[in-house]
Structure formats: structure tokens, C-alpha cells
C-alpha positions as CSV (number, residue, x, y, z in Angstrom):
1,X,111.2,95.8,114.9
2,X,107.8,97.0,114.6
3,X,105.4,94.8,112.3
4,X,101.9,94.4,111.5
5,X,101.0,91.6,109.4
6,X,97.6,91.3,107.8
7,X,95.9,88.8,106.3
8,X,92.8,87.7,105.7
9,X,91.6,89.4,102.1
10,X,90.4,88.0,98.7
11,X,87.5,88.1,96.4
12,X,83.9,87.4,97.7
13,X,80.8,87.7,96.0
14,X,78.1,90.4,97.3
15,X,76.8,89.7,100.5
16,X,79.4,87.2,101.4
17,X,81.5,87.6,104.3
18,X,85.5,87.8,105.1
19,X,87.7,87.7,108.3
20,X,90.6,90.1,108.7
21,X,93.3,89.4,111.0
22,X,96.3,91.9,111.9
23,X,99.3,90.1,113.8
24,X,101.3,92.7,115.9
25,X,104.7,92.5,117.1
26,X,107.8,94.8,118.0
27,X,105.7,97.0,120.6
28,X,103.6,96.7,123.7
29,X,100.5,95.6,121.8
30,X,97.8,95.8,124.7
31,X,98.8,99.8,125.3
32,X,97.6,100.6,121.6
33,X,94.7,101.8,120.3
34,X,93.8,99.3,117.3
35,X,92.0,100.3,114.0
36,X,90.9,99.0,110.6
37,X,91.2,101.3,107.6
38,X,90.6,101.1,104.1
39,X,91.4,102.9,100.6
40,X,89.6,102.4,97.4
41,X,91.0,103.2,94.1
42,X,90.9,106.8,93.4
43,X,89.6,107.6,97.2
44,X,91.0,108.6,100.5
45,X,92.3,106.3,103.1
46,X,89.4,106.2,105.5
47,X,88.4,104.6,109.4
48,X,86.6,101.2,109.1
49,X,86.7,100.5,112.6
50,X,89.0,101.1,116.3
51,X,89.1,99.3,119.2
52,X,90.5,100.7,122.6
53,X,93.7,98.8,124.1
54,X,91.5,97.1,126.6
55,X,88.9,96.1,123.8
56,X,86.2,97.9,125.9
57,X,85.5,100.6,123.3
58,X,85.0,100.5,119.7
59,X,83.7,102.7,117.5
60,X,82.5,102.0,113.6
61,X,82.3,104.4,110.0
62,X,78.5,104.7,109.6
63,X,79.0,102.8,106.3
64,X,79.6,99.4,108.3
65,X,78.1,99.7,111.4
66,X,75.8,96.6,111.9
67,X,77.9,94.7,109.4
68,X,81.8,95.1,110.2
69,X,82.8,93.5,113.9
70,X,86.1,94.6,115.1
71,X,87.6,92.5,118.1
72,X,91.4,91.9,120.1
73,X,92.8,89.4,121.8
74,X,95.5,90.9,123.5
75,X,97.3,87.8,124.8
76,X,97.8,86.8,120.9
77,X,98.9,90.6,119.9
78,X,96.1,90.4,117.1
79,X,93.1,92.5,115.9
80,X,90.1,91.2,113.7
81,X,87.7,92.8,111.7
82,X,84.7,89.9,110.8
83,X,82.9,91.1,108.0
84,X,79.2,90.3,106.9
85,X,77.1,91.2,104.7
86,X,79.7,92.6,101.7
87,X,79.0,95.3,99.5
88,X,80.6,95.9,96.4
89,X,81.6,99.5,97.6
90,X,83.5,97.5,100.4
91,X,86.3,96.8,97.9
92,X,89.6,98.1,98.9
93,X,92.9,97.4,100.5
94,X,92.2,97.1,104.1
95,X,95.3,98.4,106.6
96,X,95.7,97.9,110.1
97,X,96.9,100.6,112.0
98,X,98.3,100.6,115.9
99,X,98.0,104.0,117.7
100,X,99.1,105.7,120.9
101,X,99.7,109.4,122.1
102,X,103.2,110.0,119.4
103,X,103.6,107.0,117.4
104,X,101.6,104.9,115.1
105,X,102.1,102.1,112.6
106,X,100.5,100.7,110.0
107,X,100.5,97.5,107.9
108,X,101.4,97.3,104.3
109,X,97.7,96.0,103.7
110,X,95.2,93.6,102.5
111,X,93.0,93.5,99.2
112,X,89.7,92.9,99.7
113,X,87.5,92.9,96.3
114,X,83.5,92.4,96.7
115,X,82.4,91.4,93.1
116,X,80.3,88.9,91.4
């Protein structure tokens, strides 16, 4: 069956950094569209980062642009998200999500929490 593993998350103080990993299996990996997302206590779940199947493309939320790096290797089945430069309003739970033209799947998530 379908899965998407994350891992990766903790507690870092401000300014730190963390590296998110998202192991895929079930599916044809390298046809998905790949993306980070994230939801903060009390928020909406909102787009961190995507990368295209190829990893040619990616696009970034303007919050973490120049900071967040999002990457594939698609003979692994894994997406990362590297992480620099942590803010405290980076704290949240951190899902993956695969995506393609009528289907989609997400991860059950990872907690990251930026605090001194």
C-alpha cells in the first residue's frame, strides 16, 4: 500500500537548522509531484515547498524562500526539505504530500518546534 514516512523533526533553537526526509513507497514515485507542507497550532495547513517529478522545478512559500531547500532522489523514492536558518514561527508539524492529476497522499507528519 501507499506510504509516506517522515522523519526528520525535533526541537532546535532559533537559527538552527533541521533535515526533513519523506520515504515513499506503494506508487510510482518519480511520476509525482512532491511537496512539503506545514500546520501550526490554530492555523491552516499551508505549502512549504514542491518539487516536480523530475526535480527540475521547485517552487517555495515566500516565508522560506532563501532558507528552506527542497530536493529528490528519485532512485531512493525520497524527498528532503534542508532547513536553515530557523524561526520560531517555523514551528509546526511538517507533512509530506505526493501529487498527480487525481490522487494524492500525504504522510501522517513530523513536529518540528523552533524554541530556545
Amino acid at each position: 500500500q501507499v506510504q509516506l514516512v517522515e522523519s526528520g523533526g525535533g526541537l532546535v533553537q532559533p537559527g538552527g537548522s533541521l533535515r526533513l526526509s519523506c520515504a515513499a513507497s506503494g506508487f510510482t514515485f518519480s511520476s509525482y509531484h512532491m511537496s512539503w507542507y506545514r500546520q501550526a497550532p490554530g492555523k491552516e495547513r499551508e505549502l512549504v515547498a514542491g518539487i516536480s517529478p523530475t526535480g527540475g522545478g521547485t517552487n517555495y512559500a515566500d516565508s522560506v524562500k532563501g532558507r528552506f531547500t527542497i530536493s529528490r532522489d528519485n532512485r531512493k523514492n525520497t524527498v528532503s526539505l534542508q532547513m536553515n536558518s530557523l524561526k520560531p514561527e517555523d514551528t509546526a508539524v511538517y507533512y509530506c504530500k505526493a501529487g498527480r492529476s487525481g490522487s494524492a497522499y500525504w504522510g501522517q507528519g513530523t513536529q518540528v518546534t523552533v524554541s530556545s
